[in-house]
C-alpha positions, 0 to 999 in steps of 0.5 A, a space after each residue: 495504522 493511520 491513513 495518513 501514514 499509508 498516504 505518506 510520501 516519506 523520503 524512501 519513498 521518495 528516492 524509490 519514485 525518481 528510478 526508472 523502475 518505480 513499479 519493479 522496486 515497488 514491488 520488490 519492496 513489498 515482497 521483500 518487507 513482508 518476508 519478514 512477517 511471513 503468513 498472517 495466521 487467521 487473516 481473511 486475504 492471501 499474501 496476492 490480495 495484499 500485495 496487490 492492495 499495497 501495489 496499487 495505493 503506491 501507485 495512486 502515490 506516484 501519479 500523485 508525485 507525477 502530477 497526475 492526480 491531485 492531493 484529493 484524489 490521491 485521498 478518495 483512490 486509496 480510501 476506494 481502494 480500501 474500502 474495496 479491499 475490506 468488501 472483498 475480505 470482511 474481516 479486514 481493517 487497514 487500522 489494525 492490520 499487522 501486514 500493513 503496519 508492517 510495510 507502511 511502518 
């Protein structure tokens, strides 16, 4: 998983952020393409942990399609967000995570 393609503002994407229930749908979202994956055996995070990660890096998404924050700091926010992530759960690497491969595939 690159970190261009976790900073990919796609169609769907795209589609989901004009509703006015973004951050619902998000959500749901989320839930609904990790259901697939179920519990990554040996993972050092819970299914909270990245939930919360994912929530957060397409929230960082839509401020940047609000102009809220521009495309820099859209950047620094989700490498801060992941480097955060990969301090709280050592064992983590958005390159090589299944979870996020999964959901940003």
């Amino acid at each position: 998983m690159s970190f261009v393609k976790i900073l990919d503002v796609n169609v769907q994407f795209l589609k989901a952020a004009t509703g006015k229930d973004f951050m619902d749908e998000v959500s749901r979202d989320i839930e609904r393409k990790l259901d697939h994956i179920g519990d990554t055996p040996g993972s050092s995070y819970s299914r909270l942990d990245i939930v919360q990660l994912i929530g957060s890096i397409e929230a960082a998404k839509f401020r940047y399609l609000q102009g809220t924050i521009t495309a820099k700091q859209l950047y620094r926010d989700v490498a801060v967000q992941l480097d955060r992530f990969k301090m709280q759960h050592p064992g983590f690497d958005y390159l090589n995570d299944s979870v996020l491969n999964t959901y940003f595939s």
